[in-house]
C-alpha positions as CSV (number, residue, x, y, z in Angstrom):
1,X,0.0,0.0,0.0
2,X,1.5,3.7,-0.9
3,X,1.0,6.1,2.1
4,X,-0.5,8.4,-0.7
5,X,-3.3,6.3,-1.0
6,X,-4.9,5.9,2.1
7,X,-8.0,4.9,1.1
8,X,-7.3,2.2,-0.9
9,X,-9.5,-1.3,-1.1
10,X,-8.4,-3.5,2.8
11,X,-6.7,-0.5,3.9
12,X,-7.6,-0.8,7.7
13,X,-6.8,2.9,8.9
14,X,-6.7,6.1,6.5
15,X,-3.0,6.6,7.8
16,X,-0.9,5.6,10.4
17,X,1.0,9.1,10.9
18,X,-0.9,12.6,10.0
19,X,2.4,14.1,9.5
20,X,4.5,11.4,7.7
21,X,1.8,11.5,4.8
22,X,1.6,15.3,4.8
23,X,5.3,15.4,4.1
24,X,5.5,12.5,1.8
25,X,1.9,14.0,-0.5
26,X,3.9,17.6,-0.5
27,X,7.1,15.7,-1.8
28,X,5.6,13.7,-4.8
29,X,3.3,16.7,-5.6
30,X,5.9,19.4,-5.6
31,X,8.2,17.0,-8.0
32,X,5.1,16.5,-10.3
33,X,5.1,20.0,-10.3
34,X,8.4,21.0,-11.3
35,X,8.5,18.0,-13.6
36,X,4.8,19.6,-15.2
37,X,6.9,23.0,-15.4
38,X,9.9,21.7,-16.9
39,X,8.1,20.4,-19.8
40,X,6.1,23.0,-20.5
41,X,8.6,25.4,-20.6
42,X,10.5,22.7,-23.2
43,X,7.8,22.6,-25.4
44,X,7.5,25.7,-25.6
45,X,11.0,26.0,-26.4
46,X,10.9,23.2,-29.1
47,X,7.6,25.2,-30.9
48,X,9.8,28.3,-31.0
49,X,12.9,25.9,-32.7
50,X,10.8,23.8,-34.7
51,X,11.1,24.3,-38.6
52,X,14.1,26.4,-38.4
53,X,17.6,25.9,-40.1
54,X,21.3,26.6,-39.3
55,X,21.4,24.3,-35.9
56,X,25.1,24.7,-34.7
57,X,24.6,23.5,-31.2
58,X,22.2,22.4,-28.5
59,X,23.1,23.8,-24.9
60,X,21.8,22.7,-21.7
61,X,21.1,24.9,-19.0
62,X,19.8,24.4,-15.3
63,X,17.6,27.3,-14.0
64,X,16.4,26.9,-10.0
65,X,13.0,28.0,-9.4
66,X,10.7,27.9,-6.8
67,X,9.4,24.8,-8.5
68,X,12.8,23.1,-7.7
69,X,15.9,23.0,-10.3
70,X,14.3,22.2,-13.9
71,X,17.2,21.6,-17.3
72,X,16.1,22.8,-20.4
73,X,17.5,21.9,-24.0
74,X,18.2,24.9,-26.2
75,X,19.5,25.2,-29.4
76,X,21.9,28.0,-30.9
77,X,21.2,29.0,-35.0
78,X,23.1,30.5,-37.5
79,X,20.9,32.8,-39.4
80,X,22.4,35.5,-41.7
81,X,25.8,34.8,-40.5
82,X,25.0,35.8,-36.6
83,X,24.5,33.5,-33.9
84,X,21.1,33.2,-32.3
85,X,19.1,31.5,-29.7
86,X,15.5,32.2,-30.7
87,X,13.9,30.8,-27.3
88,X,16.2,33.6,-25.9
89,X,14.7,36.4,-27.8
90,X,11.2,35.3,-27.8
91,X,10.8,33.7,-24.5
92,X,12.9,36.2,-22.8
93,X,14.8,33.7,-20.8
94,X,16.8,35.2,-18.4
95,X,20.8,35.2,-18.2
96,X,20.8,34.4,-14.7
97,X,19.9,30.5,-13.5
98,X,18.2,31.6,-10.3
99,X,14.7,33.2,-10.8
100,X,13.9,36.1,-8.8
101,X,11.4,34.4,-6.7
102,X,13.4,31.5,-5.3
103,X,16.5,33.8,-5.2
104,X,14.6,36.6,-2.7
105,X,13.6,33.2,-0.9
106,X,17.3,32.2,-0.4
107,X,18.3,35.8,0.2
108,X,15.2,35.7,3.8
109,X,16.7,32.3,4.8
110,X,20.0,33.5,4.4
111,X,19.9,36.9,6.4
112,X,17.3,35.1,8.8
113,X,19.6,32.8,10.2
114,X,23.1,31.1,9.7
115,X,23.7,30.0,6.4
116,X,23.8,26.0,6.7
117,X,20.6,26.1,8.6
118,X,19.1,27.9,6.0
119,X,20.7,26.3,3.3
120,X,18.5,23.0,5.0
121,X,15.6,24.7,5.1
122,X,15.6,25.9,1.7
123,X,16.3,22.5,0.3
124,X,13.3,21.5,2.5
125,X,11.0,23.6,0.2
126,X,12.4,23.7,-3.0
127,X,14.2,20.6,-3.4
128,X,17.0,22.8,-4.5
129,X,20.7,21.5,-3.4
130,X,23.6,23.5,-3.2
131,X,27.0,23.3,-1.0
132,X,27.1,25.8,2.2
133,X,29.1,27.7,0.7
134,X,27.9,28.0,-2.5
135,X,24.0,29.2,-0.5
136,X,26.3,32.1,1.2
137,X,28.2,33.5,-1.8
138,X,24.4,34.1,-3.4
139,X,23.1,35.9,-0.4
140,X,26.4,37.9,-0.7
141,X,26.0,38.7,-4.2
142,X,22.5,39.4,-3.8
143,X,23.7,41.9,-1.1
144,X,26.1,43.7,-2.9
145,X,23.5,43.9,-5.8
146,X,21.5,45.7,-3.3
147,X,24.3,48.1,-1.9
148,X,25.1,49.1,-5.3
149,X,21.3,49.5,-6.3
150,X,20.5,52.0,-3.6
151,X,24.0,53.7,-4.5
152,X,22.6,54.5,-7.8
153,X,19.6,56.2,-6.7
154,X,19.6,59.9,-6.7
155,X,18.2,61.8,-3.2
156,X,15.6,63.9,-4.2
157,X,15.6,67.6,-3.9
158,X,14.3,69.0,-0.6
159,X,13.5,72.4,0.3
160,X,14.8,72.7,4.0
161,X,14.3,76.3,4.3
162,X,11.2,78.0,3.6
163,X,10.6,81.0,2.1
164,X,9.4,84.6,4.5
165,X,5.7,84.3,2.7
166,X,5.4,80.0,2.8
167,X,6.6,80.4,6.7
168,X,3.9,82.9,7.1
169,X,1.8,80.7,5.5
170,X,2.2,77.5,7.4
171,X,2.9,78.9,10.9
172,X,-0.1,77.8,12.4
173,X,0.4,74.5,10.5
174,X,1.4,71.8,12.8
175,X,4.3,70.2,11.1
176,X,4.9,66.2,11.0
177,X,7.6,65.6,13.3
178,X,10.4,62.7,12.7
179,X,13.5,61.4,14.2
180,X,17.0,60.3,13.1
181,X,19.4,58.2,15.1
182,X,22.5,56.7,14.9
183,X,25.0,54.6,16.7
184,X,27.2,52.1,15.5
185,X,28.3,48.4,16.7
186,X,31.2,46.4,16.2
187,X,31.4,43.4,14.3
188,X,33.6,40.3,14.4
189,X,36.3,39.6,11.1
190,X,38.1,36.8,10.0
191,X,41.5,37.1,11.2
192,X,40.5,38.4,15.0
193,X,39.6,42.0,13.6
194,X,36.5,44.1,14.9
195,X,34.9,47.0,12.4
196,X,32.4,49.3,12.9
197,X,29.6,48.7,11.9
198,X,27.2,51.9,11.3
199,X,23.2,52.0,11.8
200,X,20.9,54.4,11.4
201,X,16.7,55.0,11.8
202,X,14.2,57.3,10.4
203,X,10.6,57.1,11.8
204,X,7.7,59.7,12.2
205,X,6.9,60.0,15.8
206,X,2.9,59.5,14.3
207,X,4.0,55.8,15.1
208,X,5.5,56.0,17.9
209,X,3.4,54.2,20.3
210,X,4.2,53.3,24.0
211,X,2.7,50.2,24.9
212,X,4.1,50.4,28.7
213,X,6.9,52.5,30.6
214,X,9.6,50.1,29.8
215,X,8.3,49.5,26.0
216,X,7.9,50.5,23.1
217,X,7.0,50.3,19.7
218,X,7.1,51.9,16.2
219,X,5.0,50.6,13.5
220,X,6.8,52.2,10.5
221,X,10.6,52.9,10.4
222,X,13.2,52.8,8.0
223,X,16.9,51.2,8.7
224,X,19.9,51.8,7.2
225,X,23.1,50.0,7.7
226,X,26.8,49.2,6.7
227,X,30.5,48.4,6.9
228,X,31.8,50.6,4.5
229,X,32.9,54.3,5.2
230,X,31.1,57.4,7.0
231,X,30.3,58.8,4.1
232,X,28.8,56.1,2.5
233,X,26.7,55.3,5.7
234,X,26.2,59.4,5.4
235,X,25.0,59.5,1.7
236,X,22.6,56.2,2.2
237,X,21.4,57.8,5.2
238,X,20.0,60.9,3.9
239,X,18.9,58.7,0.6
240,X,16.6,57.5,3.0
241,X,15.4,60.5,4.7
242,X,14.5,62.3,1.6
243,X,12.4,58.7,0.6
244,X,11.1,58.7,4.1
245,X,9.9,62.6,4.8
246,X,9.5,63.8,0.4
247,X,8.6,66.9,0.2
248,X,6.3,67.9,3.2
249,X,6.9,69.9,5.8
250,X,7.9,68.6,9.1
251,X,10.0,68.8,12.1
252,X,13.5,66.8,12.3
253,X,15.0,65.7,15.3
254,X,17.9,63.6,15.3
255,X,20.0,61.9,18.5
256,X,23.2,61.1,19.1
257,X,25.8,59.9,20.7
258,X,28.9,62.3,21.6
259,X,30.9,60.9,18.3
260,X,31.9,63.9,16.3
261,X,31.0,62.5,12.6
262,X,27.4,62.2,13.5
263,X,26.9,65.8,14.6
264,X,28.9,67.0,11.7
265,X,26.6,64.6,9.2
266,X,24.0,66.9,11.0
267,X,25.0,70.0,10.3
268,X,26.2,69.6,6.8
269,X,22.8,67.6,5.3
270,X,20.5,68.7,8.3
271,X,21.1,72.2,9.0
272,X,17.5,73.2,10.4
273,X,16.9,69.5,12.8
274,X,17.1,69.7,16.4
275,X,20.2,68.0,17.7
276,X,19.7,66.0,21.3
277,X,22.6,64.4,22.9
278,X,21.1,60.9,24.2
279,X,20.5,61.2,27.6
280,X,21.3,57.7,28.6
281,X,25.1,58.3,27.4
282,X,25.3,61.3,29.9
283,X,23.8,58.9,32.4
284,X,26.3,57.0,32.0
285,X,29.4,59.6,32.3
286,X,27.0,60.9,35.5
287,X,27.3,57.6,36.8
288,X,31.0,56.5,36.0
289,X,31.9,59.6,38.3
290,X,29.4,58.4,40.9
291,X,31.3,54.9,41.3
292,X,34.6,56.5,41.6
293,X,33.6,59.3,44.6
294,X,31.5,56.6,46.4
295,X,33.4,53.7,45.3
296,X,31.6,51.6,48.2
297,X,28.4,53.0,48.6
298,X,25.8,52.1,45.6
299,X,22.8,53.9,48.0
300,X,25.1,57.5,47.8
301,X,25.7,56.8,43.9
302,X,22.3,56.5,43.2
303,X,21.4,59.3,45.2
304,X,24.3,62.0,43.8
305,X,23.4,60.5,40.2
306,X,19.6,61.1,40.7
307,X,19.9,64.4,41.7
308,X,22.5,65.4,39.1
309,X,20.7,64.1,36.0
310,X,17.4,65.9,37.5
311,X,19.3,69.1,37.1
312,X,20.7,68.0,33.6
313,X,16.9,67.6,32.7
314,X,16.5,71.0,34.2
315,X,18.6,72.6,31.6
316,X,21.1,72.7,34.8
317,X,24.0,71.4,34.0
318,X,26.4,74.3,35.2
319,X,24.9,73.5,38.6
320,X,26.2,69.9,38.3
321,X,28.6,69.2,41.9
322,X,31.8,67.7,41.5
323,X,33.3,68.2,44.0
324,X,34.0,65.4,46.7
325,X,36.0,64.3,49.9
326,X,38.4,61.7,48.2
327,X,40.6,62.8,45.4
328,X,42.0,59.9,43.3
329,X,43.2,59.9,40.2
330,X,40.3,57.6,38.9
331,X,38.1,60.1,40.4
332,X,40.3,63.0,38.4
333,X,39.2,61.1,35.2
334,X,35.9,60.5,35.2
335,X,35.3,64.1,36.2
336,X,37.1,65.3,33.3
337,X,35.6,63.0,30.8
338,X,32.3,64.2,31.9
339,X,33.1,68.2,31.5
340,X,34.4,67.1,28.5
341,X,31.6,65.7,27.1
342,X,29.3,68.5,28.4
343,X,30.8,71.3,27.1
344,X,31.6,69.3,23.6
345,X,27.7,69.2,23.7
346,X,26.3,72.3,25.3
347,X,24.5,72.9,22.4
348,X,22.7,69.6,22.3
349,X,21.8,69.1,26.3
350,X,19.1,71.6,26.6
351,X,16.5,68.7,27.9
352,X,13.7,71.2,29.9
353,X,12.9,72.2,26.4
354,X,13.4,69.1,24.8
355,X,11.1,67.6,27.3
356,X,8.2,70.7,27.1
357,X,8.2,70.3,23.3
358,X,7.2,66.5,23.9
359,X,10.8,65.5,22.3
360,X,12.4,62.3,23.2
361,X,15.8,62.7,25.1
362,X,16.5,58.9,24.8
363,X,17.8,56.8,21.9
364,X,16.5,53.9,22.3
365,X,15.4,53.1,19.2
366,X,18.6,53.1,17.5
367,X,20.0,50.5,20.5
368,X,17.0,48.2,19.4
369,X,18.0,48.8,15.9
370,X,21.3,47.8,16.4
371,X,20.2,44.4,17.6
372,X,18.0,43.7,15.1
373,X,19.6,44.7,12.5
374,X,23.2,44.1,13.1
375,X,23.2,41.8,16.4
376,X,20.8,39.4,16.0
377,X,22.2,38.0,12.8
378,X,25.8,38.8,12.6
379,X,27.0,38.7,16.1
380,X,25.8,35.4,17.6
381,X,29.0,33.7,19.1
382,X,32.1,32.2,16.9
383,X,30.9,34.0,14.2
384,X,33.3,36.6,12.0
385,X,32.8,37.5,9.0
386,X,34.4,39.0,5.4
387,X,33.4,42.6,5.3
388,X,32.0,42.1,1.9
389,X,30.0,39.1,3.9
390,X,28.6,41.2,6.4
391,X,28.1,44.4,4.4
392,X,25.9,42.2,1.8
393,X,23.9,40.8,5.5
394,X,23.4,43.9,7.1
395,X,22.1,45.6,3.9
396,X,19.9,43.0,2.9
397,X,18.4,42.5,6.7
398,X,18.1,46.6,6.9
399,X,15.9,46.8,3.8
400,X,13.9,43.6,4.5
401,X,13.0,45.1,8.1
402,X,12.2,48.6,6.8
403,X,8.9,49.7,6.6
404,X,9.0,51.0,2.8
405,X,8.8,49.3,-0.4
406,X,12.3,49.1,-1.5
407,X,12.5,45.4,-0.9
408,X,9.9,44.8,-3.4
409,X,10.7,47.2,-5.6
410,X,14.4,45.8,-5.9
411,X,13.3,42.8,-6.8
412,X,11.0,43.5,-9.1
413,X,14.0,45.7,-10.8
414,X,16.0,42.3,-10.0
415,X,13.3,40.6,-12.3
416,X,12.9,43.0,-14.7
């Protein structure tokens, strides 16, 4: 008796395992499938040939599909002293053997979880087999296919300034408000090396929604990430912005870190946002100098901290004590560090009128968004990557978790 026909004459039970016949009714009907395909697609190719002259060669080539891997006959003519394959021209077969749907497929496996895992699971489904190896180099070309598709795009023109009459105009518009952040995480490569890996968000604070006082969640965003330089990071990053915000008007606010490139990015493509220094990385400058003038005494850290980053909320920070009854050079430090970082961002801690406007002081979002992104995929332990490897991960995970419809539209481009 074949499990595919339970209910054949003296069969005593319909099956003995749900699942086993599941699995085996999927195989034999997905290779009647691709088999069906596979000859359709070869007669159509042999009505095209049929009647014509000049045959110089057949070739054979394999194409993978979502179908599994189907190999079709084709045969090369010399007509008029040129070399043609008709089915080419009239068929439009395509130069690449992976169609786009079983490629984009590969390419969510791929950037979903490590590469011989997925590589299983896609053989699961398709039937397809390929090598490890081979199932990583395709989700690393398909990345740098990606990188170099949003390279080519042009950032529209925006109009960041308005005019005397369109500002009187629009004054008692309220204008859309969104935010920017970036931070950057490191990221294991072969030979023991750690780059930087850059990350950056854009979402409207319309979807902003806090579903308790320790979470949150935004329903439409837009990531950017890579490995390559600032300025690349830079150029994709306001690629995306103009995408993101077009042409309307609306209120940026972007937040930072206290690294130098970001605020520079910000006032060289961004001159009219709002620039916040994230609160949580003054915490933790507050904090490092809290451990080092109570070094055993966690209750007196917490309360000097508490009362110091109330008065940095306060717009305060010039009323910030330092001064202590020990004086160690650790102490010496983390004092300096902090006035340091202060005064580098006077101009960014104003957080009473952050806070009054409704801003947020916290970037949070972009520490998510480097997990997601970036951490979930490319940092598990043991792993290190090529940076061509990770670049081609990061970008393809970035776009597949934005909001927006570039991951549809590339492959649709891809298909075209």
């Amino acid at each position: 008796m074949s499990i595919l026909n339970p209910m054949e004459e003296n069969n005593s039970s319909v099956w003995k395992n749900f699942n086993e016949f599941s699995e085996e009714f999927f195989k034999k009907k997905k290779e009647e499938n691709r088999r069906e395909f596979e000859l359709l697609v070869q007669s159509k190719i042999e009505a095209i040939e049929k009647g014509n002259q000049g045959c110089v060669k057949i070739v054979s080539r394999n194409y993978y599909t979502m179908f599994g891997k189907i190999s079709l006959k084709i045969r090369c003519f010399k007509i008029n002293g040129q070399f043609r394959y008709l089915a080419d021209e009239i068929l439009k077969l395509p130069d690449e053997k992976w169609l786009t749907k079983a490629k984009e497929l590969l390419s969510i496996l791929g950037i979903t979880s490590e590469f011989a895992n997925a590589n299983r699971i896609f053989e699961e489904i398709t039937g397809i087999k390929i090598s490890d190896r081979g199932f990583a180099n395709i989700v690393e070309k398909t990345g740098a296919e990606m990188y170099s598709y949003f390279e080519s795009k042009e950032p529209s023109e925006l109009n960041l300034t308005d005019s005397v009459l369109t500002a009187e105009v629009r004054k008692n518009v309220i204008k859309p408000r969104y935010y920017l952040e970036v931070d950057g995480t490191m990221v294991g490569l072969k030979g023991g090396k750690f780059k930087e890996a850059k990350v950056g968000v854009i979402f409207a604070e319309s979807e902003h929604f806090s579903l308790s006082n320790k979470r949150n969640y935004i329903r439409e965003k837009e990531y950017i990430s890579t490995m390559n330089s600032r300025q690349k990071f830079i150029d994709l990053m306001y690629l995306s912005y103009c995408e993101k915000v077009g042409y309307q008007p609306h209120e940026l606010s972007i937040l930072g870190d206290g690294a130098k490139w970001i605020w520079s990015m910000a006032d060289k493509y961004y001159p009219n946002a709002i620039q916040i220094l994230d609160f949580y990385h003054v915490s933790e400058y507050i904090w490092k100098v809290a451990r080092q003038a109570f070094p055993d005494n966690q209750k007196s850290q917490k309360e000097w901290s508490d009362i110091q980053l109330n008065l940095l909320k306060s717009s305060r920070a010039g009323e910030i004590t330092l001064e202590f009854k020990i004086d160690t050079p650790e102490l010496k430090e983390a004092i300096k560090n902090l006035k340091s970082y202060l005064k580098n961002n006077k101009n960014r801690i104003d957080y009473k009128t952050y806070l009054e406007k409704g801003l947020m002081i916290g970037s949070g979002v972009i520490e998510s968004s480097n997990k997601k992104v970036v951490g979930q995929r490319l940092k598990q332990a043991g792993m290190f990557w090529s940076k061509l490897g990770a670049n081609s991960v990061m970008t393809l995970r970035a776009c597949y978790l934005s909001s927006s419809d570039n991951w549809k539209n590339f492959w649709k481009q891809h298909a075209a």
